[in-house]
Structure formats: structure tokens, C-alpha cells
N, CA, C and O atoms as CSV, one atom per row, in Angstrom:
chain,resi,resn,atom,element,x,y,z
A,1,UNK,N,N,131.382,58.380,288.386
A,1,UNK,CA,C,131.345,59.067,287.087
A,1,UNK,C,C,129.890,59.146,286.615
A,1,UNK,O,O,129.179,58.145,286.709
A,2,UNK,N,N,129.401,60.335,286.092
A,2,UNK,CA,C,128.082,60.023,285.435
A,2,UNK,C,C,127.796,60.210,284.666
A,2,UNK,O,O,128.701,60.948,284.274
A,3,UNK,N,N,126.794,60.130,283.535
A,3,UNK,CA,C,125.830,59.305,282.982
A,3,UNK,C,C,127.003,60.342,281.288
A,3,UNK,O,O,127.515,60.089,280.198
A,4,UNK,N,N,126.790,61.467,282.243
A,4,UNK,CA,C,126.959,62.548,281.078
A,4,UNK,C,C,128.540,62.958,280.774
A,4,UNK,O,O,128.938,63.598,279.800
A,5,UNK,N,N,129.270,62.467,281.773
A,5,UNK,CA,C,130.983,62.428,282.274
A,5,UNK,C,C,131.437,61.893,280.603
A,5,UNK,O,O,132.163,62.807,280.214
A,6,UNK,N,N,131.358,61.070,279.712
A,6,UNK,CA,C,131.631,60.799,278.711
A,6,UNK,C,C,131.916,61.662,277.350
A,6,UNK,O,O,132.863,61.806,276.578
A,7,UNK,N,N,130.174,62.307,277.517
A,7,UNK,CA,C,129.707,63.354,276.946
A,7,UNK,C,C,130.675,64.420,276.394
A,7,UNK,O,O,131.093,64.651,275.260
A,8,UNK,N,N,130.951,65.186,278.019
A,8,UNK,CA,C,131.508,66.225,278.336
A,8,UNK,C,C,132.854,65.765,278.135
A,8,UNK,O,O,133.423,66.692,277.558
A,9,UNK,N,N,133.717,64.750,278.321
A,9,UNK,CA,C,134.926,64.351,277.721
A,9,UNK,C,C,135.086,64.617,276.121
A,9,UNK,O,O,136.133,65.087,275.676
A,10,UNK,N,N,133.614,64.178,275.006
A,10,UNK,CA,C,134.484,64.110,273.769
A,10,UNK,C,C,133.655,65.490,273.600
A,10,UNK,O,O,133.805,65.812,272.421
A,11,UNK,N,N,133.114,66.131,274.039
A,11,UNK,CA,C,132.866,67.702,273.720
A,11,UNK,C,C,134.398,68.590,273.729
A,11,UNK,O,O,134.808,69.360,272.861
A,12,UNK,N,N,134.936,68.265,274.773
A,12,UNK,CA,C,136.171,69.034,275.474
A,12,UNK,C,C,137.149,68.385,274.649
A,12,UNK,O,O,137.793,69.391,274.352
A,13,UNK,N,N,137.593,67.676,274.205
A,13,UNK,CA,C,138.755,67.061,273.452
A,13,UNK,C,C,138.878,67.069,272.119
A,13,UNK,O,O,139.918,66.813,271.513
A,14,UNK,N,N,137.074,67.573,271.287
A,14,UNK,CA,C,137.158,67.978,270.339
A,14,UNK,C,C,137.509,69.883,270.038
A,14,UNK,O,O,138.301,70.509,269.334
A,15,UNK,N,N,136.557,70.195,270.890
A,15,UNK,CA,C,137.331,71.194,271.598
A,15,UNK,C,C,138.792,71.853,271.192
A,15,UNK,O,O,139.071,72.578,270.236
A,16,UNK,N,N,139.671,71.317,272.317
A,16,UNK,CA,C,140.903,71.241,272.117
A,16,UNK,C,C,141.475,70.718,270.619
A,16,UNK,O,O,142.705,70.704,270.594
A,17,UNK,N,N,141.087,70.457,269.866
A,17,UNK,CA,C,141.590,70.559,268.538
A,17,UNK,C,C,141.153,71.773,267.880
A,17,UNK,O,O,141.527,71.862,266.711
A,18,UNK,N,N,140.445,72.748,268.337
A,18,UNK,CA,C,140.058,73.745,267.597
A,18,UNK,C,C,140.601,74.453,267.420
A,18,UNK,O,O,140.477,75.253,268.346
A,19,UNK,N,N,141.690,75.007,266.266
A,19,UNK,CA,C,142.743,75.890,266.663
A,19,UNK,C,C,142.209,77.382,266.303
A,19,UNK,O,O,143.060,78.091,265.767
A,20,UNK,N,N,141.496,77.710,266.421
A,20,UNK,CA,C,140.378,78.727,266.048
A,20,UNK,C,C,140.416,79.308,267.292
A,20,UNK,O,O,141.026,80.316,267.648
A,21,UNK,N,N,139.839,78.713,267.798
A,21,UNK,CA,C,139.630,78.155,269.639
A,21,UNK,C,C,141.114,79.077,270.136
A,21,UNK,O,O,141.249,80.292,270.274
A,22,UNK,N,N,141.771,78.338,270.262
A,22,UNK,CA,C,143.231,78.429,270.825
A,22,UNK,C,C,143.228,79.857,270.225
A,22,UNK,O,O,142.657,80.728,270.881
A,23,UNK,N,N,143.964,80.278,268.728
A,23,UNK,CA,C,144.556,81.315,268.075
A,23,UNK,C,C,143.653,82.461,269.420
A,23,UNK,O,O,144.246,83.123,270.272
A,24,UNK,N,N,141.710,82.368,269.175
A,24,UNK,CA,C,140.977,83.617,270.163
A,24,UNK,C,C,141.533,83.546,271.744
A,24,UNK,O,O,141.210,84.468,272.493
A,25,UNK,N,N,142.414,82.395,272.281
A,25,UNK,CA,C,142.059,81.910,273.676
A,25,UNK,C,C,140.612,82.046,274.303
A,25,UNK,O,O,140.145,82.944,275.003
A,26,UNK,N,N,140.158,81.097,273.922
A,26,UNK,CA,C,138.681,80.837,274.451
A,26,UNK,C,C,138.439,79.464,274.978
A,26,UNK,O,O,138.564,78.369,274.430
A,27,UNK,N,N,138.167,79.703,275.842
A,27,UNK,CA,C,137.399,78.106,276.686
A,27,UNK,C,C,136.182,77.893,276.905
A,27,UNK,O,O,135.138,78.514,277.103
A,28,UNK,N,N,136.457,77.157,276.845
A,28,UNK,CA,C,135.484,75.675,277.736
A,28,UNK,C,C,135.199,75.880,279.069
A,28,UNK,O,O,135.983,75.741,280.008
A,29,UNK,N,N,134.065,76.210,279.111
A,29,UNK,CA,C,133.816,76.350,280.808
A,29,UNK,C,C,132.575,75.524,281.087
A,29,UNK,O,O,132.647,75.077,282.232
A,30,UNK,N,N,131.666,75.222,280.578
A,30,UNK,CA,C,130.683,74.113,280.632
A,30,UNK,C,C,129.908,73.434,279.626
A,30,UNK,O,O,129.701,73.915,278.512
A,31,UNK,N,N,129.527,72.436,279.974
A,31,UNK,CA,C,128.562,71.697,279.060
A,31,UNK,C,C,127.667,71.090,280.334
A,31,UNK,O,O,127.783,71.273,281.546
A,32,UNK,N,N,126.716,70.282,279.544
A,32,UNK,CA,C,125.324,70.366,280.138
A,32,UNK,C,C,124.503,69.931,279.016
A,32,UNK,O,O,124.575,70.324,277.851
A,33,UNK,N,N,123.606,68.952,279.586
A,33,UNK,CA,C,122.710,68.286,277.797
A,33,UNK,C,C,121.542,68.887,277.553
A,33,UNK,O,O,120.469,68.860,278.156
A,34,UNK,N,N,122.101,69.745,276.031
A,34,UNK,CA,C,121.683,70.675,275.498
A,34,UNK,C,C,122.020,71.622,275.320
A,34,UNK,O,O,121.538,72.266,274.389
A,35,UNK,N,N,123.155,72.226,276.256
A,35,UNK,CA,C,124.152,73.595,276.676
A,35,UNK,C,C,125.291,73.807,276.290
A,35,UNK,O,O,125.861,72.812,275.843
A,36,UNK,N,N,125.863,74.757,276.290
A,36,UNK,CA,C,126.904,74.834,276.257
A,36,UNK,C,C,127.661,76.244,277.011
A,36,UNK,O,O,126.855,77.175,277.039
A,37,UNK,N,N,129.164,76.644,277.687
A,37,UNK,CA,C,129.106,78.309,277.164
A,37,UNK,C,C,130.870,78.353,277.081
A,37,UNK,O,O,131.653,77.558,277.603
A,38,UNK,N,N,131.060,79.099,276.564
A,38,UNK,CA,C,132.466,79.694,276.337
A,38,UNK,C,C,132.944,80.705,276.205
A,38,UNK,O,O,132.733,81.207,275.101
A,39,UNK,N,N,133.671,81.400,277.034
A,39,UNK,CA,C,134.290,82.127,277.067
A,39,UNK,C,C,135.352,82.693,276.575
A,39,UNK,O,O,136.191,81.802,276.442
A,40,UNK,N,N,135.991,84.226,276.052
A,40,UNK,CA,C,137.012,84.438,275.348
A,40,UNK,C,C,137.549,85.961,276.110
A,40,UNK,O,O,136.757,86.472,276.901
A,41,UNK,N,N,138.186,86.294,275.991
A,41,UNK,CA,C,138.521,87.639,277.170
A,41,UNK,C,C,138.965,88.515,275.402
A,41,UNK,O,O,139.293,88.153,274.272
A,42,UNK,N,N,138.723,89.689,276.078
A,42,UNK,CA,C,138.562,90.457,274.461
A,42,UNK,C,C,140.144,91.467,274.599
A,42,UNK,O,O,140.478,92.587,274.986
A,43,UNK,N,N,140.861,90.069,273.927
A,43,UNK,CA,C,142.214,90.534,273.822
A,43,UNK,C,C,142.403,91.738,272.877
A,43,UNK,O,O,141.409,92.118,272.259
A,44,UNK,N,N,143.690,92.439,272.686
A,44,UNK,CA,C,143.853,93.729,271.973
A,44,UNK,C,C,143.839,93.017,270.361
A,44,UNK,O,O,143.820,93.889,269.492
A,45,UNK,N,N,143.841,92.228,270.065
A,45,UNK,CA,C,144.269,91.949,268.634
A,45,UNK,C,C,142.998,91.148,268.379
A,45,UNK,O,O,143.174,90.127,267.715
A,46,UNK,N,N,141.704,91.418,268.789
A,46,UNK,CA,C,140.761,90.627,268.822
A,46,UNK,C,C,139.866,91.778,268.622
A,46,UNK,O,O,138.715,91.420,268.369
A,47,UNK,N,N,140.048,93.088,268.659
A,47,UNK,CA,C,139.632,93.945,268.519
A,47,UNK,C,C,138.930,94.784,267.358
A,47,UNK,O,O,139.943,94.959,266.679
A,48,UNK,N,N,137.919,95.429,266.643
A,48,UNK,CA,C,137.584,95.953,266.049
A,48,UNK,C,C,138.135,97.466,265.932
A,48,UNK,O,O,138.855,97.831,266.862
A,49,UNK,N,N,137.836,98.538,264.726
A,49,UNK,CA,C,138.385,100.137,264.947
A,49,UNK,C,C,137.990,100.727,265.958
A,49,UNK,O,O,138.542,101.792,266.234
A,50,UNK,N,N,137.115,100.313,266.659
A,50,UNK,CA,C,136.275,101.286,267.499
A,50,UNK,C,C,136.762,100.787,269.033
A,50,UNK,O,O,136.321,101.337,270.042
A,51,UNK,N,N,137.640,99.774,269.077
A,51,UNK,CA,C,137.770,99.021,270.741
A,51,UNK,C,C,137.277,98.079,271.141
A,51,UNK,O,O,137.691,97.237,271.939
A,52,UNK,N,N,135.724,98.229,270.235
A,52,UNK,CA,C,135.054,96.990,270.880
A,52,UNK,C,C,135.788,95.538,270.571
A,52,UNK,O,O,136.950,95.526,270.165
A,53,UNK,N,N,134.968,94.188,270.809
A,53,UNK,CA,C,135.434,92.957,270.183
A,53,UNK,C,C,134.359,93.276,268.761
A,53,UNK,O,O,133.233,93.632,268.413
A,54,UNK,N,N,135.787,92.806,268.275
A,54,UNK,CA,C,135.220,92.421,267.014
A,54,UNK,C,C,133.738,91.402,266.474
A,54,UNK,O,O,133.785,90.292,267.004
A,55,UNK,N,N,133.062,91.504,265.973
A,55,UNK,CA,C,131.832,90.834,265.641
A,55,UNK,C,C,132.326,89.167,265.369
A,55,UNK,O,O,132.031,88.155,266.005
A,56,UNK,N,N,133.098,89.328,264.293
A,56,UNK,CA,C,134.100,87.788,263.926
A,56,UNK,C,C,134.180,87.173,265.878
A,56,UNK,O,O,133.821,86.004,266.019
A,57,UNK,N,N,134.471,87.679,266.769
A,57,UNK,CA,C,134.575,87.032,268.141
A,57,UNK,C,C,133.430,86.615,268.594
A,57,UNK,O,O,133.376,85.516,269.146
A,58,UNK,N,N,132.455,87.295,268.471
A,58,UNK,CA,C,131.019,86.899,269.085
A,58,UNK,C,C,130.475,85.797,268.256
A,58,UNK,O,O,130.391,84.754,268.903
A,59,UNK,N,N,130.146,85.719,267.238
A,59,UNK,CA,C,130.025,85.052,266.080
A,59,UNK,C,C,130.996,83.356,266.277
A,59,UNK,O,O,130.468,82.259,266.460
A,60,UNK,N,N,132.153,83.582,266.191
A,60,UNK,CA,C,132.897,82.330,266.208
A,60,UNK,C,C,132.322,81.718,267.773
A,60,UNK,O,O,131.983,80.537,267.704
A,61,UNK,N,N,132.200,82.226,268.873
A,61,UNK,CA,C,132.355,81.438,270.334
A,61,UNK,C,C,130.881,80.839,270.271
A,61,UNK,O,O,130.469,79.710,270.538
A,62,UNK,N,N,130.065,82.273,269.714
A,62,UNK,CA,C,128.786,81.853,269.412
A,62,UNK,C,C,128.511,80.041,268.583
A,62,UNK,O,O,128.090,78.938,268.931
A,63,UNK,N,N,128.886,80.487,267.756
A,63,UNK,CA,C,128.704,79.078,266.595
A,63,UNK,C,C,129.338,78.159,267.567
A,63,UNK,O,O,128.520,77.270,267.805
A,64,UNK,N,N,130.256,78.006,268.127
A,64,UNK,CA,C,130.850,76.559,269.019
A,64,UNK,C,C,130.158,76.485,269.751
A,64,UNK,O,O,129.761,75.324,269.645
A,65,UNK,N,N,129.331,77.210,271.009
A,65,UNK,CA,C,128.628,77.281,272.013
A,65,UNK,C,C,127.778,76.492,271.401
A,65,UNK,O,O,127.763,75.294,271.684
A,66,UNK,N,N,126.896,77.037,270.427
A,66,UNK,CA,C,125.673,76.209,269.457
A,66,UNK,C,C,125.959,74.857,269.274
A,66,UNK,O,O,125.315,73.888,269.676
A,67,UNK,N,N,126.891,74.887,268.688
A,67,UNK,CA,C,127.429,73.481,268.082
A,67,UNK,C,C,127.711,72.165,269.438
A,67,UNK,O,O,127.170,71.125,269.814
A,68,UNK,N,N,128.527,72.750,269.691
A,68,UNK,CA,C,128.229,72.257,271.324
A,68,UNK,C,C,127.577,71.210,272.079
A,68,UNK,O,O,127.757,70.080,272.533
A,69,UNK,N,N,126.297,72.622,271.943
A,69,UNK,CA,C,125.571,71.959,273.015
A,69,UNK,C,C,124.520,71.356,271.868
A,69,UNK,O,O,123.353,71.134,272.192
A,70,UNK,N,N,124.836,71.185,270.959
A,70,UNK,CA,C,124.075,70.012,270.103
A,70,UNK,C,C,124.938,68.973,269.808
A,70,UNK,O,O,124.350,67.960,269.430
A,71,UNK,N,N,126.044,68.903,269.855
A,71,UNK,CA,C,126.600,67.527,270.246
A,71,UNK,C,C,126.421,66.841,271.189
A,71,UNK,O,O,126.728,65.656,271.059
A,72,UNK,N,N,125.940,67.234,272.312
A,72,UNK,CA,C,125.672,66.736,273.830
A,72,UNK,C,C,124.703,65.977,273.583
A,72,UNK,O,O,124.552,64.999,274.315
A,73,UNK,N,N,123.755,66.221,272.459
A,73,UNK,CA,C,122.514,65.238,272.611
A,73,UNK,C,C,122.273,64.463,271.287
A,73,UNK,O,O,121.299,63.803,270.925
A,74,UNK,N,N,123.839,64.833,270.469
A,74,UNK,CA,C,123.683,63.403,269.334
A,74,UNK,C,C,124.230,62.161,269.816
A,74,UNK,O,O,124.726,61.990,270.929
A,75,UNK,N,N,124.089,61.192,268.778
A,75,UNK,CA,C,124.392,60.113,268.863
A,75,UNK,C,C,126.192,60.127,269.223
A,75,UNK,O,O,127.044,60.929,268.840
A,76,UNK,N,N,126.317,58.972,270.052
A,76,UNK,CA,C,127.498,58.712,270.650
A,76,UNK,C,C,128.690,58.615,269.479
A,76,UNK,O,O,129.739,59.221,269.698
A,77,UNK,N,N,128.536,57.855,268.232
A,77,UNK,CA,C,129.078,57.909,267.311
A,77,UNK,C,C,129.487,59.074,265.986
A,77,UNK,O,O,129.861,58.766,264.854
A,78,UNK,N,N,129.277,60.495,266.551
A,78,UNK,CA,C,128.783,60.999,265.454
A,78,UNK,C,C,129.655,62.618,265.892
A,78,UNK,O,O,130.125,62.650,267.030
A,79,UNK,N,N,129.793,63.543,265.244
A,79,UNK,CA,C,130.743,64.680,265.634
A,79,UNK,C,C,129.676,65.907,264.811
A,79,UNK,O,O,128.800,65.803,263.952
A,80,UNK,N,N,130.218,66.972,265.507
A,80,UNK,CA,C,128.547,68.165,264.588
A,80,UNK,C,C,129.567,68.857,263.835
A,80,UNK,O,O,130.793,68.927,263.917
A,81,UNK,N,N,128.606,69.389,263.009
A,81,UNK,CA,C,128.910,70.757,261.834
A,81,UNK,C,C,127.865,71.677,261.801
A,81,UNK,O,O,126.690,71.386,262.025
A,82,UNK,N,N,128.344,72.943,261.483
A,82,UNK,CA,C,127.040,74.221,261.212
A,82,UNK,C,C,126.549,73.991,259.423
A,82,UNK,O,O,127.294,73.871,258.450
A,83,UNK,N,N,125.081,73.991,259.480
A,83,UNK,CA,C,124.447,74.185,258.503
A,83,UNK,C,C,124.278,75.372,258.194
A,83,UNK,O,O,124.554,75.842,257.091
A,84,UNK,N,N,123.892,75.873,258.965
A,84,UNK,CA,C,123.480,77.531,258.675
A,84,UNK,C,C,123.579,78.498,260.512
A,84,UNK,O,O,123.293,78.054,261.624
A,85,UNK,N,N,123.978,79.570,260.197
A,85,UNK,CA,C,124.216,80.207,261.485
A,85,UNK,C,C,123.662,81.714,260.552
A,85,UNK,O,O,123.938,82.010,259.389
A,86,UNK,N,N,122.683,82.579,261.697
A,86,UNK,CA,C,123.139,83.626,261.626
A,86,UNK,C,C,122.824,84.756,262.672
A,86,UNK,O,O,121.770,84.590,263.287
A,87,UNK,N,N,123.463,85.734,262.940
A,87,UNK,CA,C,123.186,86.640,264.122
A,87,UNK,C,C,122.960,87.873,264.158
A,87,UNK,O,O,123.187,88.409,263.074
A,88,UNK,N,N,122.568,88.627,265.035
A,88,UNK,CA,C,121.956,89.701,265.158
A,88,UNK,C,C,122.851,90.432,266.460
A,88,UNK,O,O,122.834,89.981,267.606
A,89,UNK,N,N,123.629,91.650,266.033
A,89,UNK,CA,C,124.347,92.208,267.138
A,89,UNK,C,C,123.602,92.969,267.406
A,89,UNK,O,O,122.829,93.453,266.579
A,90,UNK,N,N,123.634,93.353,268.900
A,90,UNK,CA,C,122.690,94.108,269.772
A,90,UNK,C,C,123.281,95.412,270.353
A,90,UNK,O,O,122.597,96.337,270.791
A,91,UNK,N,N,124.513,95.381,270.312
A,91,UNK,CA,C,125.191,96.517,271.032
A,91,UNK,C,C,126.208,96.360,270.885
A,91,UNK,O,O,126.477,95.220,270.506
A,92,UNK,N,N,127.389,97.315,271.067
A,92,UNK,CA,C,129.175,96.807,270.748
A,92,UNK,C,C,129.718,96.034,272.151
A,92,UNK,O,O,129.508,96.433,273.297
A,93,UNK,N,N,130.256,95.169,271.872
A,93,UNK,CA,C,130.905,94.313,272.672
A,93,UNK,C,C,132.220,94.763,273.493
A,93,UNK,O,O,133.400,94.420,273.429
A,94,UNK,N,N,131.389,95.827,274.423
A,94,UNK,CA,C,132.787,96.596,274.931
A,94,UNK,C,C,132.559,96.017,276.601
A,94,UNK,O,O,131.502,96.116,277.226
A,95,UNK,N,N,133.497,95.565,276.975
A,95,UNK,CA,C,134.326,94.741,277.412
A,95,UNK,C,C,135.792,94.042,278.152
A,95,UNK,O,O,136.816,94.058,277.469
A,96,UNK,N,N,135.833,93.500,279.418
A,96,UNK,CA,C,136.637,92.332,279.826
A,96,UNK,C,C,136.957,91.020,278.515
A,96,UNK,O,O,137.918,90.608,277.866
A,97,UNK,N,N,135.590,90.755,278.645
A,97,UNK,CA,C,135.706,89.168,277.984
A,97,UNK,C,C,134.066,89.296,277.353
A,97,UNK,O,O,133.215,90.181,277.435
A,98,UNK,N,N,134.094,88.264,276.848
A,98,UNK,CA,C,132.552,87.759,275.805
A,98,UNK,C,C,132.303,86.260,275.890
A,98,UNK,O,O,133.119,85.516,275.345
A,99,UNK,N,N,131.244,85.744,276.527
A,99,UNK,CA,C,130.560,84.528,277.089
A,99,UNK,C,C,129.604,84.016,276.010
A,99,UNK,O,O,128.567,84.634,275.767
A,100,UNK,N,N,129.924,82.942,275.385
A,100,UNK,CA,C,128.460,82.436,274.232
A,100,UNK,C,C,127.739,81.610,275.498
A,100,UNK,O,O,128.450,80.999,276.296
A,101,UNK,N,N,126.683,81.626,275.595
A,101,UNK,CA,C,125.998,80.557,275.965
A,101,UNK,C,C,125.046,79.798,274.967
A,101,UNK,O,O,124.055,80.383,274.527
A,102,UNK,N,N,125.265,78.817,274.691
A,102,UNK,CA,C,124.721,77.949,273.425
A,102,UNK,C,C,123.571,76.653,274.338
A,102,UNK,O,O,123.822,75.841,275.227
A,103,UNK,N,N,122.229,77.009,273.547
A,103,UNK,CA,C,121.201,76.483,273.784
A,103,UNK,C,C,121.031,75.123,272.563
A,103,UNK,O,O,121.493,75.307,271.437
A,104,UNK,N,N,120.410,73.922,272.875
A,104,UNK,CA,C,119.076,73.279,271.791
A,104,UNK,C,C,117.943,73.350,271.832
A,104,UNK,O,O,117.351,72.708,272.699
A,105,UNK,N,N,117.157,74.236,270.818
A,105,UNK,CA,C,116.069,74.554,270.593
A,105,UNK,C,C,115.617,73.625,270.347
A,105,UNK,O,O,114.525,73.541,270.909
A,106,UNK,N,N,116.001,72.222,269.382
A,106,UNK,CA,C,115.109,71.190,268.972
A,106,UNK,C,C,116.135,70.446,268.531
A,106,UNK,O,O,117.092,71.039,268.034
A,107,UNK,N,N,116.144,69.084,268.618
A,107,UNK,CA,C,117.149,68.015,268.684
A,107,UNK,C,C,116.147,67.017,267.475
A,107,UNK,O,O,115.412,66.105,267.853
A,108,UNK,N,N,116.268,67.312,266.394
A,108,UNK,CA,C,115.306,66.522,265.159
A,108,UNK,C,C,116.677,65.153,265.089
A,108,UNK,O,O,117.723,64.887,265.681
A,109,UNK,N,N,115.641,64.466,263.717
A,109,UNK,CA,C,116.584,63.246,263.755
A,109,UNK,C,C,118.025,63.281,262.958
A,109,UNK,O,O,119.086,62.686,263.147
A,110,UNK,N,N,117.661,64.082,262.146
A,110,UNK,CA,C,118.907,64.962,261.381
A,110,UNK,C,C,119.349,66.107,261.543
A,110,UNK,O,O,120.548,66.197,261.280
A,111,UNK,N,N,118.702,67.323,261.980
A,111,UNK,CA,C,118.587,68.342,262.087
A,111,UNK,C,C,118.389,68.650,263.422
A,111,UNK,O,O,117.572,68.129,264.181
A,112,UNK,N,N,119.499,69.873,263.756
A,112,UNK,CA,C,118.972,70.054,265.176
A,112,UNK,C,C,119.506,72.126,265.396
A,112,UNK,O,O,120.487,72.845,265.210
A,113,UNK,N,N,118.495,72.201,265.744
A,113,UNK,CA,C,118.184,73.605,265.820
A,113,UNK,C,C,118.538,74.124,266.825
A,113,UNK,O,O,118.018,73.741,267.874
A,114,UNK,N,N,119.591,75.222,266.853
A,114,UNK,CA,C,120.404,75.831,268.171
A,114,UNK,C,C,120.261,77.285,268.206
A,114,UNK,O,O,119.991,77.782,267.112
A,115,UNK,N,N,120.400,78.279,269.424
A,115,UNK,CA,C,120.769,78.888,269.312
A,115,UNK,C,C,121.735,79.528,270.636
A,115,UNK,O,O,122.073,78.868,271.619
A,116,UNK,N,N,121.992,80.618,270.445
A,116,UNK,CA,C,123.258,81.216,271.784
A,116,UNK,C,C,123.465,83.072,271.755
A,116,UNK,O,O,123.645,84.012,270.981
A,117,UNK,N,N,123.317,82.793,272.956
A,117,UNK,CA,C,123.199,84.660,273.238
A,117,UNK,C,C,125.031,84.549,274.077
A,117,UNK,O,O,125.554,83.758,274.863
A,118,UNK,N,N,125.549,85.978,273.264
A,118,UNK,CA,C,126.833,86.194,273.660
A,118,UNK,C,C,126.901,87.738,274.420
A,118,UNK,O,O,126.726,88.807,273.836
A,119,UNK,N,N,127.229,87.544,276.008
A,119,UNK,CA,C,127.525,88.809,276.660
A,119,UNK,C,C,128.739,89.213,276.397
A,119,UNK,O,O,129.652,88.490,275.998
A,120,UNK,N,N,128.804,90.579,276.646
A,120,UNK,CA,C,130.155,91.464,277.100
A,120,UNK,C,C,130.478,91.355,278.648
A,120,UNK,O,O,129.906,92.290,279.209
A,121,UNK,N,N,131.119,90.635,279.477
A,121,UNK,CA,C,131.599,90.911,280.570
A,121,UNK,C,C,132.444,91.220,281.412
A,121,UNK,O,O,133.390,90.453,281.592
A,122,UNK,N,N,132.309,92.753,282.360
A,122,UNK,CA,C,132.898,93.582,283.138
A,122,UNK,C,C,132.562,93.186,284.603
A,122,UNK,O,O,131.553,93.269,285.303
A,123,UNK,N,N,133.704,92.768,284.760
A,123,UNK,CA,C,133.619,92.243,286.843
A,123,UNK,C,C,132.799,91.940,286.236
A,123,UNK,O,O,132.752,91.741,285.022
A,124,UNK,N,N,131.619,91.822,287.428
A,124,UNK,CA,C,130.423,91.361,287.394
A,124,UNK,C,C,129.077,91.102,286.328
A,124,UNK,O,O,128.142,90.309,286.213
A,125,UNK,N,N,129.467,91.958,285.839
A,125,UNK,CA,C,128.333,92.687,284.767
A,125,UNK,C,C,128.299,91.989,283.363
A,125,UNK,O,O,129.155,92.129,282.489
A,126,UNK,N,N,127.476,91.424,283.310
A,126,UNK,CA,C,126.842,90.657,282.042
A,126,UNK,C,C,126.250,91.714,280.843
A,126,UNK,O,O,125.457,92.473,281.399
A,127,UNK,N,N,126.336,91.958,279.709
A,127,UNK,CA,C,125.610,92.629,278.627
A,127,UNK,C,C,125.215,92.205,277.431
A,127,UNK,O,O,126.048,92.244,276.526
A,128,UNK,N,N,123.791,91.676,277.133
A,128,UNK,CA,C,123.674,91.309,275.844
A,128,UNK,C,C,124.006,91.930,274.552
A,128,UNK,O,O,123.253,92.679,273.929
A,129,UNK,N,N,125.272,91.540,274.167
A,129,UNK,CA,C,125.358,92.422,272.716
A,129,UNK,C,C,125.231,91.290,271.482
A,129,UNK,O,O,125.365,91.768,270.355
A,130,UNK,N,N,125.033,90.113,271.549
A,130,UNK,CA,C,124.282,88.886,270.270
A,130,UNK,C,C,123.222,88.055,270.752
A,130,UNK,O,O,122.772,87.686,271.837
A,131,UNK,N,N,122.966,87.882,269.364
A,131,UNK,CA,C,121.863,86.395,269.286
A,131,UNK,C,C,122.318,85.276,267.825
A,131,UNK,O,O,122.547,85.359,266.618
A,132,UNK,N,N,122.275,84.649,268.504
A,132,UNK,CA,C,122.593,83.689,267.188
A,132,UNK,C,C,121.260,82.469,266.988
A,132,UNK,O,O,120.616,81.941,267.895
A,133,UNK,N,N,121.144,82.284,265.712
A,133,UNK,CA,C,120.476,81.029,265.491
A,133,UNK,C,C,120.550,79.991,264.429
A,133,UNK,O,O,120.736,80.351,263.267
A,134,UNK,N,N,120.466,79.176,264.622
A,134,UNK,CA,C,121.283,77.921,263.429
A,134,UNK,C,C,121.212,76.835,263.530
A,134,UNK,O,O,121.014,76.349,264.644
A,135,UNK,N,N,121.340,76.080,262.460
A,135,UNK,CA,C,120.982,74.296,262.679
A,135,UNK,C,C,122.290,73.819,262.298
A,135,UNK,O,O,122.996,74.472,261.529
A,136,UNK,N,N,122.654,72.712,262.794
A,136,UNK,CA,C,123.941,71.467,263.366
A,136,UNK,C,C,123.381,70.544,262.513
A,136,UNK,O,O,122.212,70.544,262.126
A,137,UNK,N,N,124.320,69.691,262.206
A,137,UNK,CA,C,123.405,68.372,261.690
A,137,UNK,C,C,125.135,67.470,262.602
A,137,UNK,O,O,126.171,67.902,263.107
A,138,UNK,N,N,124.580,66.217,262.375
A,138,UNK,CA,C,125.630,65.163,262.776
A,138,UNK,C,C,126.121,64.623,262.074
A,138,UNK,O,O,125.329,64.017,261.353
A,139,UNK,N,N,127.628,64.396,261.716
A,139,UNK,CA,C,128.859,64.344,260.750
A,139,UNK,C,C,129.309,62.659,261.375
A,139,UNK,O,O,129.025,62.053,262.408
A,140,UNK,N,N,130.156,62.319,260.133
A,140,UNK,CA,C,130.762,61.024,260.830
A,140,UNK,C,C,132.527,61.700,261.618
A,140,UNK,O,O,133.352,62.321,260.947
A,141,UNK,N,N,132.619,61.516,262.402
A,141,UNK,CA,C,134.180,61.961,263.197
A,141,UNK,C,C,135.591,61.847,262.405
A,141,UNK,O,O,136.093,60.784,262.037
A,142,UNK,N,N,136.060,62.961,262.239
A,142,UNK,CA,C,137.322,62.753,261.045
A,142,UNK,C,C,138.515,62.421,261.428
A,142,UNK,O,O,139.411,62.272,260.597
């Protein structure tokens, strides 16, 4: 087991309480210290007027991705929350599915600064349509 096997346990199990999470069907596909990414497939009722995914989709996987992968590098005792998030859409999220990948920009002692770029993906094909950026702080576990 290693170092980080723990980690990635109470990332994923908090996770799974997210019923946010569940309602989009979006997963958990990795963590990594500092990382994060998740995935959501851009169901019909997830949809905006136009077809695309809705912004609310990029935005929500986004913020967990963030959040995330700034839990990976708090304290063992401690669970995250968003302070502030905000994003910048780049293109419509037209689409298979939509991938956050959630970065830590800076891991302060209170404050920790994230951000996460969310593709549109077809087969193969990756497309930047967000950017997100935002600070986490560390919560006591409820």
C-alpha cells in the first residue's frame, strides 16, 4: 500500500457522499497529490437550450476537481470547502462527456489556491471549453 493509498481512500469516500456527484453521474477517476480529475458524460437532462452541457456541469465537476486535489495535500484530520470559485467558459461544451482536471496552485497554511480546466470529450478528442480558479480552505469533517 502506499504512502498516498490513504489519501485517495478518504478523497473517494467523501466523494461518494456527494449527491450532487451521483444526481450528474460523475466520477472519480483519479487523484494524485495536488490533482485531481472527474468525469461526467453529458447526459440529455444535463443539457442546456442549445445541446451543449450546461455551464452549471462544467462548473460543479470543475469546483470538486479543485477541491479535490486540495484535499490531497491538507492535513490528515481536516475535510475542504470552496471559498471562492470562478470561471471563464471558452467554447460550448458540445460533447460525449466533460473531464475537470483540478490542479494546486499553492497549498498556504490556511488557504490554498486551485485551479481546473474542463474538456468536452468525443472518442478521442479532448476540447478546452473552461477554466476555473479558486481557493479551498480546510474544514473540520462533519
Amino acid at each position: 500500500m502506499s504512502d498516498f493509498a490513504p489519501i485517495d481512500a478518504k478523497a473517494r469516500a467523501s466523494f461518494a457522499r456527494q449527491t450532487m456527484m451521483q444526481t450528474m453521474g460523475a466520477e472519480l477517476i483519479e487523484t494524485a497529490p495536488g490533482r485531481c480529475v472527474i468525469r461526467a458524460a453529458i447526459a440529455p437532462h444535463l443539457r442546456q437550450q442549445h445541446g451543449a452541457a450546461h455551464a452549471g456541469l462544467a462548473f460543479t465537476i470543475g469546483d470538486s476537481a479543485a477541491g479535490y486535489a486540495a484535499l490531497t495535500l491538507m492535513p490528515e484530520d481536516s475535510d475542504v470547502m470552496t471559498v471562492e470559485m470562478k470561471i471563464n467558459l471558452l467554447s460550448p461544451a458540445v460533447g460525449e462527456a466533460l473531464e475537470a482536471v483540478g490542479q494546486v496552485v499553492r497549498a498556504g497554511r490556511r488557504l490554498t489556491v486551485v485551479s481546473a480546466e474542463v474538456f468536452a470529450l468525443t472518442g478521442d478528442k479532448r476540447k478546452s471549453i473552461a477554466l476555473l480558479q479558486g481557493t479551498m480552505i480546510p474544514v473540520a469533517p462533519s
